[in-house]
DSSP file (Angstrom, degrees, kcal/mol; ACC not computed):
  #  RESIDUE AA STRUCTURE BP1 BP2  ACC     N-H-->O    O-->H-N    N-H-->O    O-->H-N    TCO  KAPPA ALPHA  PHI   PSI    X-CA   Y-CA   Z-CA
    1    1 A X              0   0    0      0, 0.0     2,-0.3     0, 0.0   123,-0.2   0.000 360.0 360.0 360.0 150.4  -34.1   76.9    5.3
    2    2 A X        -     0   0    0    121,-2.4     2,-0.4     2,-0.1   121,-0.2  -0.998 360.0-179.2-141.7 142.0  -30.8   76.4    6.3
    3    3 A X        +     0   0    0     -2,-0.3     2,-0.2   119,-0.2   119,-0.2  -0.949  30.2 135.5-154.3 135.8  -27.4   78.5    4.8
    4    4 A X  E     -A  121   0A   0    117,-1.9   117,-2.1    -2,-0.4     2,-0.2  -0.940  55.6 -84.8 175.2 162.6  -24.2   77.4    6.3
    5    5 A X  E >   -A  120   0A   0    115,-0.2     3,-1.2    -2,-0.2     4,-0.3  -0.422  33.1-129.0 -88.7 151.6  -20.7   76.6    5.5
    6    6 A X  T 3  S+     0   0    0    113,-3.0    -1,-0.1     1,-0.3   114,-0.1   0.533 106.4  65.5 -90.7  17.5  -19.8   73.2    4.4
    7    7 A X  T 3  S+     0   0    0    112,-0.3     3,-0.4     1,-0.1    -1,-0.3   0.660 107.2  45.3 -92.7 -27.9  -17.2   72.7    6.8
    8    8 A X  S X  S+     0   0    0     -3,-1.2     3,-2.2     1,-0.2    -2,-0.2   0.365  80.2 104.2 -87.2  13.2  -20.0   73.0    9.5
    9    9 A X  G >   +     0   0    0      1,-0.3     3,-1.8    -4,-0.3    -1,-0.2   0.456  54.6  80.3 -88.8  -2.0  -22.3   70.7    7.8
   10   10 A X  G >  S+     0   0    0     -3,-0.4     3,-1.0     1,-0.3    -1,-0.3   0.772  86.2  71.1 -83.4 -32.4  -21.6   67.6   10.2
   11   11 A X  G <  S+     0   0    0     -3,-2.2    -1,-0.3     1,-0.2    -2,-0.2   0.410  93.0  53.2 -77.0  22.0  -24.2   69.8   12.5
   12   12 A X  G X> S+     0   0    0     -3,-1.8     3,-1.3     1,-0.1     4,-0.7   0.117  76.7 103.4-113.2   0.7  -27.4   69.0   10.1
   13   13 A X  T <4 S+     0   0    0     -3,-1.0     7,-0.6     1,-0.3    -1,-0.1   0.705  75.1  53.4 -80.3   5.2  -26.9   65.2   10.1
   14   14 A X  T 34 S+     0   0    0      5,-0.1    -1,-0.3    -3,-0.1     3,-0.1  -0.177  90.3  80.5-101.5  16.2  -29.9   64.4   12.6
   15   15 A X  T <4 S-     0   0    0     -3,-1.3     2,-0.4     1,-0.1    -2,-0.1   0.854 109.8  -3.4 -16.2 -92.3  -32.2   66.4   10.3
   16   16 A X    >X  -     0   0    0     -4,-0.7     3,-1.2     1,-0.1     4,-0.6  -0.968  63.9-114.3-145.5 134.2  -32.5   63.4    8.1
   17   17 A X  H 3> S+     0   0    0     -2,-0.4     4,-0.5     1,-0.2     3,-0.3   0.654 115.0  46.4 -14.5 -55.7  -31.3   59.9    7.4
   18   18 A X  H >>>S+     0   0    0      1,-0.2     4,-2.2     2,-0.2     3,-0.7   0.816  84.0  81.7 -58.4 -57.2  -29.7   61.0    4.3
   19   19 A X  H <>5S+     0   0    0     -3,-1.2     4,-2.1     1,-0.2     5,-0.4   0.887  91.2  62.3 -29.1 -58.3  -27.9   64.0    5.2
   20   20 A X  H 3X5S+     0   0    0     -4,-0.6     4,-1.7    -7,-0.6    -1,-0.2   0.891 109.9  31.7  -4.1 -79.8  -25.3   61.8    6.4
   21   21 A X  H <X5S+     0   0    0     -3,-0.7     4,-2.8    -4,-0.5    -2,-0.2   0.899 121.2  52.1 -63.8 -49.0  -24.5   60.0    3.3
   22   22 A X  H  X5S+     0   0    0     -4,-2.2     4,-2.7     2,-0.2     5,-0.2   0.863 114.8  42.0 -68.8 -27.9  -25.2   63.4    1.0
   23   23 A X  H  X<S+     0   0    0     -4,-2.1     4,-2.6    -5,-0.6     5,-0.3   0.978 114.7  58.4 -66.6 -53.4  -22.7   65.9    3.4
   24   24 A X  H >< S+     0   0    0     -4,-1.7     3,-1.0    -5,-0.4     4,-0.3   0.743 111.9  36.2 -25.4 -84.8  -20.2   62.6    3.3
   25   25 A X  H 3X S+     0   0    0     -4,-2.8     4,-1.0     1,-0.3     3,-0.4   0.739 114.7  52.9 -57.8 -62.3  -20.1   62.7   -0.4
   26   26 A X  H >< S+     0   0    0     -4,-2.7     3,-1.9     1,-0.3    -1,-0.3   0.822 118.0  52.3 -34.5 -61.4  -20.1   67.3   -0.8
   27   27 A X  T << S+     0   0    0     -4,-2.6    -1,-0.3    -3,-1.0    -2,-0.2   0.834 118.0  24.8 -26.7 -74.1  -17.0   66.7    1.7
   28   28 A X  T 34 S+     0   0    0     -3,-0.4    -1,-0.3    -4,-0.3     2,-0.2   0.297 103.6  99.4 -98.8  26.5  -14.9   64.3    0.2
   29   29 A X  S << S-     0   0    0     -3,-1.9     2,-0.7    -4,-1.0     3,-0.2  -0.438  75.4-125.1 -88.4 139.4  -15.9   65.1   -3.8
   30   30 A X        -     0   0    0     -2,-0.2     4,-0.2     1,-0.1    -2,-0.1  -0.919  29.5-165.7 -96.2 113.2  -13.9   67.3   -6.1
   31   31 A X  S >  S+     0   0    0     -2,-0.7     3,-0.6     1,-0.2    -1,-0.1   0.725  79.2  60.4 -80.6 -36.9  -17.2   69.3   -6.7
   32   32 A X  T 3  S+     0   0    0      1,-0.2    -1,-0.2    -3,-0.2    -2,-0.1   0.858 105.3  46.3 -68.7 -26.2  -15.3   71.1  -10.0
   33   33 A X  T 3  S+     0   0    0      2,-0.1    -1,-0.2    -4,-0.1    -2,-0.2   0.828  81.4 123.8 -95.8   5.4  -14.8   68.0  -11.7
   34   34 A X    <   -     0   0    0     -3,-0.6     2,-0.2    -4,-0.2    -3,-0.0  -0.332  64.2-120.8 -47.4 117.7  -18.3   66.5  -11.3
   35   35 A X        -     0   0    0      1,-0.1    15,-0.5    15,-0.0    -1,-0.1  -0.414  31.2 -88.7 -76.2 146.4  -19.6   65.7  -14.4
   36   36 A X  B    S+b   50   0B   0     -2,-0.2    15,-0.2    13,-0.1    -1,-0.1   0.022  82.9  40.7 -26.3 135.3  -23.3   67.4  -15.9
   37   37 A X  E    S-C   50   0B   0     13,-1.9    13,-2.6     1,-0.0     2,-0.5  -0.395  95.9 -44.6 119.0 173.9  -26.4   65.4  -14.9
   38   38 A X  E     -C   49   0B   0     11,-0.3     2,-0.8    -2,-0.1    11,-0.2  -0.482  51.7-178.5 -90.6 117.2  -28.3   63.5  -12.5
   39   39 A X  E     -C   48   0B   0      9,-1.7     9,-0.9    -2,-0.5     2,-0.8  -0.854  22.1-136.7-109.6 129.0  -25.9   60.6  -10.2
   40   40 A X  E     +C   47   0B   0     -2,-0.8     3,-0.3     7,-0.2     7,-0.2  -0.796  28.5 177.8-102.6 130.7  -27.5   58.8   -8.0
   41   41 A X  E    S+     0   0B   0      5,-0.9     6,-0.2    -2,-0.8    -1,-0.1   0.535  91.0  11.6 -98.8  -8.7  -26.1   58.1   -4.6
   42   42 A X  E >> S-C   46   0B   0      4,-1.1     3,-6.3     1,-0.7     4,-2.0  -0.289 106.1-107.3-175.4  69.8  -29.2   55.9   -3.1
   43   43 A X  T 34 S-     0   0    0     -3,-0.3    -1,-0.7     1,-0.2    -2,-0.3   0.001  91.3 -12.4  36.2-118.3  -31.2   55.3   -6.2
   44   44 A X  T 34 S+     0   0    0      1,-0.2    -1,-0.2    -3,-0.1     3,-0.2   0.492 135.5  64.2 -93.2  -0.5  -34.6   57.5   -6.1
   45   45 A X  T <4 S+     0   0    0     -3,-6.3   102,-1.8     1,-0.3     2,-0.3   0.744 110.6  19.9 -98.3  -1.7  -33.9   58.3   -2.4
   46   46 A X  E  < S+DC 146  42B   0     -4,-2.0    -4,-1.1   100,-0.2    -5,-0.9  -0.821  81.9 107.7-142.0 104.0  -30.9   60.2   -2.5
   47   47 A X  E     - C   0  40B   0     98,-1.2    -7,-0.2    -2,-0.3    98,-0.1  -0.817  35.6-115.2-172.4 177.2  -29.0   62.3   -5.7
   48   48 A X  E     - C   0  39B   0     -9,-0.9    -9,-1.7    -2,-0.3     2,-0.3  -0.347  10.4-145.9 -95.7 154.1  -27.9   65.2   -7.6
   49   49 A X  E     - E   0 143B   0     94,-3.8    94,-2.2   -11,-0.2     2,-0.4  -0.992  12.2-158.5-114.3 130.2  -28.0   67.1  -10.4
   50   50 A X  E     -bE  36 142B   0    -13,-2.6   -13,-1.9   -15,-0.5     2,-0.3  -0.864  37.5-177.2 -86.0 146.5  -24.6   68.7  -11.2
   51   51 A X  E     - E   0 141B   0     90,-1.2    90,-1.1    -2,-0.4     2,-0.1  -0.760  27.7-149.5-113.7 156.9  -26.3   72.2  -13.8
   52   52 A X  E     - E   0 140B   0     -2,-0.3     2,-0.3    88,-0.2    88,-0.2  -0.611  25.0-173.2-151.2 115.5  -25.0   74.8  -15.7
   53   53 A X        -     0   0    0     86,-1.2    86,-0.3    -2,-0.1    84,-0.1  -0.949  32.5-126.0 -85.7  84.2  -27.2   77.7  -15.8
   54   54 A X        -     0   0    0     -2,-0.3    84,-0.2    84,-0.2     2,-0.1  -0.310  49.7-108.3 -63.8 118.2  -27.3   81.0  -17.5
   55   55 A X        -     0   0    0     82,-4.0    79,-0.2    79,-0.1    82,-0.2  -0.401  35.7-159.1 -37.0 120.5  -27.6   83.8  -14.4
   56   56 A X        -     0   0    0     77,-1.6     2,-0.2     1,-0.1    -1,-0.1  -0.328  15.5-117.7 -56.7 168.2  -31.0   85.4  -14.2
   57   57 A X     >  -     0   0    0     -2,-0.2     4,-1.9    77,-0.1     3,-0.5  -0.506  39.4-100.8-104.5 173.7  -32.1   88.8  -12.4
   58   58 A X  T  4 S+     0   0    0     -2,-0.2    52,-0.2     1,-0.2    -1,-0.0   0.856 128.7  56.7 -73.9 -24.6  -34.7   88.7   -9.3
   59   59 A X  T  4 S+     0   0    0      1,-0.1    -1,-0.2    50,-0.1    75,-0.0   0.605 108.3  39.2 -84.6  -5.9  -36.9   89.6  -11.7
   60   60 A X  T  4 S+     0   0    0     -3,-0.5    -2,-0.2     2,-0.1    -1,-0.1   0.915  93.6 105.0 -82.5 -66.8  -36.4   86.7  -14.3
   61   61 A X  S  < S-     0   0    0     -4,-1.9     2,-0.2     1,-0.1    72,-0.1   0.097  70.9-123.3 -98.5 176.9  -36.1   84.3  -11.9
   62   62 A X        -     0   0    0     70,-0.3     2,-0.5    47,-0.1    70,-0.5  -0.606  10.3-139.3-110.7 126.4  -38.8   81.6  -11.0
   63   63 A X  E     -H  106   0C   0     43,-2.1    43,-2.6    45,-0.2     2,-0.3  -0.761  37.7-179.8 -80.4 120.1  -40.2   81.2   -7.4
   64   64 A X  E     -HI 105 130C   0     66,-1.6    66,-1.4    -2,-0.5     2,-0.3  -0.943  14.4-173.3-129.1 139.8  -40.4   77.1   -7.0
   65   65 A X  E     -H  104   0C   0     39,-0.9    39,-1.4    -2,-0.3    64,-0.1  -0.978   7.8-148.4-135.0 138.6  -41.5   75.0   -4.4
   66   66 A X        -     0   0    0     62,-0.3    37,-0.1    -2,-0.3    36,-0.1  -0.342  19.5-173.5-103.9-172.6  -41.4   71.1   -3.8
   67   67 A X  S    S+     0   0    0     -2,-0.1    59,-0.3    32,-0.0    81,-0.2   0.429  81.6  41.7-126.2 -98.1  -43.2   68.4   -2.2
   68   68 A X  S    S+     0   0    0     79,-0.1    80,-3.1    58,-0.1     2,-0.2   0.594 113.9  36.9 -17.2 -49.9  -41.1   64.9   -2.5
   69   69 A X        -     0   0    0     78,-0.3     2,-0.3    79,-0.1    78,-0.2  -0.783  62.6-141.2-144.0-179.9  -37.7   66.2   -1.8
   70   70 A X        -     0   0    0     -2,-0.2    76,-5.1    55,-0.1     2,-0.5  -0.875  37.7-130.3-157.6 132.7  -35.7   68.8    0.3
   71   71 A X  E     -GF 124 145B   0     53,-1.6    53,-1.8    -2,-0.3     2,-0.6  -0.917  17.5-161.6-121.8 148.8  -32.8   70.4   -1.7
   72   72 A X  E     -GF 123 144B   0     72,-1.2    72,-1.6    -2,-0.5     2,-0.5  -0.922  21.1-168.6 -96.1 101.2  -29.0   71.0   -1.0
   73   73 A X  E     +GF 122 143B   0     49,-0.9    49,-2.3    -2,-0.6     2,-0.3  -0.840   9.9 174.5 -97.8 127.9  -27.8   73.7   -3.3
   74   74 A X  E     - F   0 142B   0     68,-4.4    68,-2.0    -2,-0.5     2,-0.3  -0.998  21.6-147.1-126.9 129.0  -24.3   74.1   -3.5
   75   75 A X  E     + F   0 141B   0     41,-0.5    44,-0.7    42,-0.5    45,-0.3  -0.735  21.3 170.1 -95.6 151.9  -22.4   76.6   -6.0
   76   76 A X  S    S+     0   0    0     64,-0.9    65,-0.2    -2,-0.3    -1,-0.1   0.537  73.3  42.8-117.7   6.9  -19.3   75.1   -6.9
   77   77 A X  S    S-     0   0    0     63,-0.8     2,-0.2     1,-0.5    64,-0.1   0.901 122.7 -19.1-110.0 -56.9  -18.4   77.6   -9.8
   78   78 A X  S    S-     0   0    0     62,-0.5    -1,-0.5    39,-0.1     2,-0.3  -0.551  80.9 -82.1-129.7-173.6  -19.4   81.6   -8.5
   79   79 A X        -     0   0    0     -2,-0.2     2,-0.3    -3,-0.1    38,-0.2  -0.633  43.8-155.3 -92.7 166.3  -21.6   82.8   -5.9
   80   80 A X        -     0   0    0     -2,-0.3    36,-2.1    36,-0.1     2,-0.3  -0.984  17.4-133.5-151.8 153.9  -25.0   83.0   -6.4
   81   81 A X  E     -K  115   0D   0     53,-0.3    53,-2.6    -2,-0.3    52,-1.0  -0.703  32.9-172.9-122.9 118.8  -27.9   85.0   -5.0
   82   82 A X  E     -KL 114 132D   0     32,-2.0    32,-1.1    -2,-0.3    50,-0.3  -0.864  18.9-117.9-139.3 122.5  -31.3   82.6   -4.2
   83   83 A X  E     -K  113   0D   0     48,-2.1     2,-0.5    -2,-0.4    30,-0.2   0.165  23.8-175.0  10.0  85.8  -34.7   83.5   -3.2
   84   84 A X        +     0   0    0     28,-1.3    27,-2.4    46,-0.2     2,-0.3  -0.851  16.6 148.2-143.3 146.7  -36.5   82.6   -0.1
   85   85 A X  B     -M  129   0E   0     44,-1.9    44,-4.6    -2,-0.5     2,-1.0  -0.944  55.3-101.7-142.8 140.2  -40.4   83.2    1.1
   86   86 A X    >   -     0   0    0     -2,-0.3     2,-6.1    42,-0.2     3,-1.4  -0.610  33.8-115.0 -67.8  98.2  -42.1   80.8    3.3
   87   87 A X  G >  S+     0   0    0     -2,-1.0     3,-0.5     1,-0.3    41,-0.1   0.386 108.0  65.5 -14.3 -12.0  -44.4   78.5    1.3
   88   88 A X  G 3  S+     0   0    0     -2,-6.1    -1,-0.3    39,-0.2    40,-0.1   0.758  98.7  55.5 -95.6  -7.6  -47.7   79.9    3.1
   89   89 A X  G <  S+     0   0    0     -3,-1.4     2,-0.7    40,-0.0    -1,-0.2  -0.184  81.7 102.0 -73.5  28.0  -47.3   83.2    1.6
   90   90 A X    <   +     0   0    0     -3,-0.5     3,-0.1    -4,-0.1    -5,-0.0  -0.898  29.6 143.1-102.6 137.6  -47.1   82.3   -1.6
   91   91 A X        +     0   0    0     -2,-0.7     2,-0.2     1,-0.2    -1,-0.1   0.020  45.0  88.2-165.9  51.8  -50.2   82.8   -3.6
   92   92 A X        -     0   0    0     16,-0.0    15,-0.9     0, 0.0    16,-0.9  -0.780  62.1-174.4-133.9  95.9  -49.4   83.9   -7.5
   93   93 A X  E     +J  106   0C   0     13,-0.2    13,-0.2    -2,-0.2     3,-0.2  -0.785  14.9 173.3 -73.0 123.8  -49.2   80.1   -8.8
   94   94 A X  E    S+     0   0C   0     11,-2.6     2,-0.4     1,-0.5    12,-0.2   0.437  71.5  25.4-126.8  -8.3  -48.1   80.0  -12.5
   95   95 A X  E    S-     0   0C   0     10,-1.5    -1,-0.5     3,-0.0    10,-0.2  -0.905  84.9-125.9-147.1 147.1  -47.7   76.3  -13.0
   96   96 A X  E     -     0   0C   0     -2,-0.4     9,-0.6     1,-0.2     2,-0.2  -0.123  54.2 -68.6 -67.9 158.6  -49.6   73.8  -10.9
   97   97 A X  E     -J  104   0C   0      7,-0.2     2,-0.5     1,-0.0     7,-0.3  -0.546  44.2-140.4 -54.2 128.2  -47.4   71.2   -9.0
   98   98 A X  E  >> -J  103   0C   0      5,-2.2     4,-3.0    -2,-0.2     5,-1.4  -0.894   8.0-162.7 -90.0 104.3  -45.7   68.7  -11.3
   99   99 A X  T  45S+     0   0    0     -2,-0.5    -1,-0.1     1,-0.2   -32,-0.0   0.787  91.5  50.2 -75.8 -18.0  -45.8   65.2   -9.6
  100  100 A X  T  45S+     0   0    0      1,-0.1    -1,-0.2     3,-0.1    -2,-0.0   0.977 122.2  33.2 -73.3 -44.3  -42.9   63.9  -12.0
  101  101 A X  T  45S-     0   0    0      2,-0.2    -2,-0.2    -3,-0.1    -1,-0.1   0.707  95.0-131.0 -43.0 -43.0  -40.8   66.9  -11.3
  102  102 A X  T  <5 +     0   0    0     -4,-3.0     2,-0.3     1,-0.2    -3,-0.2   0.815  62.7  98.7  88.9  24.6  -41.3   67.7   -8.3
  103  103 A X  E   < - J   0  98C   0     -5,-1.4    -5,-2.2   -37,-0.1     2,-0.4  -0.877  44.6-156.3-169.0 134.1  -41.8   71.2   -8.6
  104  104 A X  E     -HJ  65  97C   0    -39,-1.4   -39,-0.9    -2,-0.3    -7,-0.2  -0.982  18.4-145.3-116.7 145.5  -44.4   74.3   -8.8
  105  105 A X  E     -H   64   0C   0     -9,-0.6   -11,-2.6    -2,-0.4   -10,-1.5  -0.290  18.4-178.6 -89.1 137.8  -43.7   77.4  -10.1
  106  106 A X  E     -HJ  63  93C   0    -43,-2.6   -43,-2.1   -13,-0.2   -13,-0.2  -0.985  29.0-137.7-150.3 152.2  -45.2   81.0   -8.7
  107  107 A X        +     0   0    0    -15,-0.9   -14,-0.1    -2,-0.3    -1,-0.1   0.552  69.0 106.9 -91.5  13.0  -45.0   84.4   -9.7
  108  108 A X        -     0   0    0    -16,-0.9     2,-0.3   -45,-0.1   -45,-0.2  -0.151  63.1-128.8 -71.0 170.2  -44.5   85.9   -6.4
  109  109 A X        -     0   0    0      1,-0.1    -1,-0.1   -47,-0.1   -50,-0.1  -0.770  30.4 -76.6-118.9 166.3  -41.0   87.2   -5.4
  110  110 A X        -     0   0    0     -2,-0.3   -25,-0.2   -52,-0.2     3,-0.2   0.192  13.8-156.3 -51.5 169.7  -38.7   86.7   -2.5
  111  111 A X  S    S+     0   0    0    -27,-2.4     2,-0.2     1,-0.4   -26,-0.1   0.240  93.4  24.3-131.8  13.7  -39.5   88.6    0.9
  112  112 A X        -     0   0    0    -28,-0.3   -28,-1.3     2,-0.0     2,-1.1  -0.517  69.1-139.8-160.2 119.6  -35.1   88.0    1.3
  113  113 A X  E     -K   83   0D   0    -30,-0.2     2,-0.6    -3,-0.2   -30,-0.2  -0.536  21.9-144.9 -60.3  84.5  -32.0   87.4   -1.1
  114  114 A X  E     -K   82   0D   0     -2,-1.1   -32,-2.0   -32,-1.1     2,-0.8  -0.384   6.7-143.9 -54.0 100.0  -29.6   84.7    0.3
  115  115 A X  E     -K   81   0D   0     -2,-0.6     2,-0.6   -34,-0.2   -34,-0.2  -0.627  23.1-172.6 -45.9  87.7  -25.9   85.5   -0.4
  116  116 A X        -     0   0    0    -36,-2.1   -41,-0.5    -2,-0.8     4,-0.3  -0.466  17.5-159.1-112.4  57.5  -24.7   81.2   -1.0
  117  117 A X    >   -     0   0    0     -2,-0.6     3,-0.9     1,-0.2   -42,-0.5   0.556  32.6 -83.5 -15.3 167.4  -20.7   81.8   -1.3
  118  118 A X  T 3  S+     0   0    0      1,-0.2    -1,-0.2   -44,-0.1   -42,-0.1  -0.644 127.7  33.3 -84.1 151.5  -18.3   79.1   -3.0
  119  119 A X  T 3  S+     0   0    0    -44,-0.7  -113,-3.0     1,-0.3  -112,-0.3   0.604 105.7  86.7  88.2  -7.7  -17.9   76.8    0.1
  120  120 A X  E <   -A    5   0A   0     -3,-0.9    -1,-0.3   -45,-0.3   -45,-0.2  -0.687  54.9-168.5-115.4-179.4  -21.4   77.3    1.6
  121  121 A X  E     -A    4   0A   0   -117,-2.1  -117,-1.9    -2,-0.2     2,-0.2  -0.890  10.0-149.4-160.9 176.1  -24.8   75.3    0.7
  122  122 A X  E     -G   73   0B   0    -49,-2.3   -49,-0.9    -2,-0.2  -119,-0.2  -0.834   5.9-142.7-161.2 105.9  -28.0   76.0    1.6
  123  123 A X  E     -G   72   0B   0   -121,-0.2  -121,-2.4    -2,-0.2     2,-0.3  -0.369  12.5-161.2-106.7 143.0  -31.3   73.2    2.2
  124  124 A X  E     -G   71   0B   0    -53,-1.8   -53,-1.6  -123,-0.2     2,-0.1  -0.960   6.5-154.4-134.1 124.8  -34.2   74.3    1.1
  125  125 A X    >   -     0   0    0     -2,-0.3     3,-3.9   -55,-0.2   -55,-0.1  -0.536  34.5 -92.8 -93.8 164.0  -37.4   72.3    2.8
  126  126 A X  T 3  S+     0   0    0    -59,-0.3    -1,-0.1     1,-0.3   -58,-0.1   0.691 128.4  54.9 -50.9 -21.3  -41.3   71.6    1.2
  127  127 A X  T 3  S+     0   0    0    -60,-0.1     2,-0.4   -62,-0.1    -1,-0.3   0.649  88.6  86.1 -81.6 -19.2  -42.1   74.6    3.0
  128  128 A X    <   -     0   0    0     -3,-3.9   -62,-0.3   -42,-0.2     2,-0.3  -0.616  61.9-149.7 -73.6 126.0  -39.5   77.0    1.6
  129  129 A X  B     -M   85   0E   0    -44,-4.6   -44,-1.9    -2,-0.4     2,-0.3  -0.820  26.4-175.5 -87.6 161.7  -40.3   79.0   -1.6
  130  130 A X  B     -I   64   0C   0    -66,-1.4   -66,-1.6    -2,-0.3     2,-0.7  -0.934  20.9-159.6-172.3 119.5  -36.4   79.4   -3.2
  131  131 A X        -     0   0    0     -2,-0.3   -48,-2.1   -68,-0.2     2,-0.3  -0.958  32.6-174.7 -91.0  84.4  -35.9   81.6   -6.5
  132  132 A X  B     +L   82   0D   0     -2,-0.7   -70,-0.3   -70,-0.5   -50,-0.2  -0.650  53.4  50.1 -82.5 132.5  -32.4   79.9   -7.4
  133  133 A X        +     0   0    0    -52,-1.0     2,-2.1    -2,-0.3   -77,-1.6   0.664  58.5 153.7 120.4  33.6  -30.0   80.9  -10.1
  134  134 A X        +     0   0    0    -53,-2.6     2,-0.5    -3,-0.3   -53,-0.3  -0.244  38.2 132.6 -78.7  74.0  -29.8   85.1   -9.4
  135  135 A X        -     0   0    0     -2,-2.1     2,-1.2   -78,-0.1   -55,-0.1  -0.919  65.5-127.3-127.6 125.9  -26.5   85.2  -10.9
  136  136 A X  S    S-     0   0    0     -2,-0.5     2,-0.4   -82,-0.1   -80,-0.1  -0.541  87.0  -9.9 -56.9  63.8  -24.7   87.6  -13.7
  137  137 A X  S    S-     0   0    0     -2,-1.2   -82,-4.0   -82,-0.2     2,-0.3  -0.987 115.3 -24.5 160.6-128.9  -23.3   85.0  -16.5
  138  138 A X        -     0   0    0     -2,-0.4     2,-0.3   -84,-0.2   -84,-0.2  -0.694  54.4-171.1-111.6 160.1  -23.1   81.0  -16.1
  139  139 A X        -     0   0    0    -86,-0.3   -86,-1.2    -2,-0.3     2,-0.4  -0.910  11.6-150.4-142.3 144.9  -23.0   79.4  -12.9
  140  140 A X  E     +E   52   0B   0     -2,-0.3   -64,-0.9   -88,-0.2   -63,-0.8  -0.819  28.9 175.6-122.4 152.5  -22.4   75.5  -12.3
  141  141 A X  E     -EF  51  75B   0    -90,-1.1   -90,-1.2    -2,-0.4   -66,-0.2  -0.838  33.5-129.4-151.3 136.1  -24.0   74.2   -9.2
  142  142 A X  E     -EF  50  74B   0    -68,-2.0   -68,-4.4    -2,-0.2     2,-0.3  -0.645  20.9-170.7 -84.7 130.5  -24.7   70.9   -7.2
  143  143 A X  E     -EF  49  73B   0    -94,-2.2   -94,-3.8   -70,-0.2     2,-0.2  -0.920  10.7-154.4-140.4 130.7  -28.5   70.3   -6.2
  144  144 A X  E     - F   0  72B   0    -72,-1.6   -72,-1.2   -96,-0.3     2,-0.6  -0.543   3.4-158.4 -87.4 131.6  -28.8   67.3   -3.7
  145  145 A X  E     - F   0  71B   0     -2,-0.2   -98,-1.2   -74,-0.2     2,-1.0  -0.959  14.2-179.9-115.9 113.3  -32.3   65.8   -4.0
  146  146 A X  B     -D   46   0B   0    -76,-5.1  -100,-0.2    -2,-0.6  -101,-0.1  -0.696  33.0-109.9-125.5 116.6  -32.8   64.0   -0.8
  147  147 A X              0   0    0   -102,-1.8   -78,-0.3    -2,-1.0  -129,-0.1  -0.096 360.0 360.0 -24.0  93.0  -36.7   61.9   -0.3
  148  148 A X              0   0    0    -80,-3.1    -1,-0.2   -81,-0.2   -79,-0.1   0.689 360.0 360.0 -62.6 360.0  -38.5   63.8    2.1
């Protein structure tokens, strides 16, 4: 897991091929005007979902972890509060992995709450478990899907 400002983000591009290309675009984007939905930036190996979410409590919200792809969550609207436990200490599974998604669901909770500021983002790799969306109201957010 990685939480940092996105003015420093130019020190993650040797991480992964992609990071490049996805940091470019967060850079030079107007993140507010982004329209709803998934865009792709490098077909199935690189893109985003811009959301908008109705906030959850820690206790609402859903511990998920993925296989395929490593995510850049950015909030572009409020701040928002996310989850993190390292993926071998999870062990309350409430949905199996979904190979179309991407994604399995557990009922365990976070062992820390990440503060993710307007202006920060925060990569979350298959090994991180990430309870996202701990937010009072609606929240809009950018999540970067980049192809492990």
């Amino acid at each position: 897991m990685i939480l940092d400002s996105l003015n420093n983000s130019e020190l993650y591009l040797s991480i992964h091929p992609h990071f490049k290309q996805a940091f470019n675009f967060l850079r030079n984007s107007n993140l507010l005007e982004l329209p709803l939905g998934k865009t792709e930036l490098d077909g199935e190996n690189l893109f985003f979902n811009v959301v908008e979410i109705i906030g959850k409590t820690s206790e609402e919200a859903k511990m998920e972890t993925h296989k395929k792809y490593i995510d850049i969550q950015i909030p572009i609207s409020t701040s928002e509060k996310i989850g993190w436990i390292s993926g071998n200490k999870l062990t309350q599974p409430i949905e199996s992995y979904n190979v179309d998604k991407d994604v399995a669901f557990f009922a365990d909770k976070a062992s820390n709450l990440i503060n993710v500021q307007l202006g920060e983002f925060v990569v979350f790799f298959p090994q991180d478990g990430h309870q996202p969306g701990i937010v009072e109201g609606q929240i809009k957010k950018i999540i970067i899907k980049v192809l492990v």
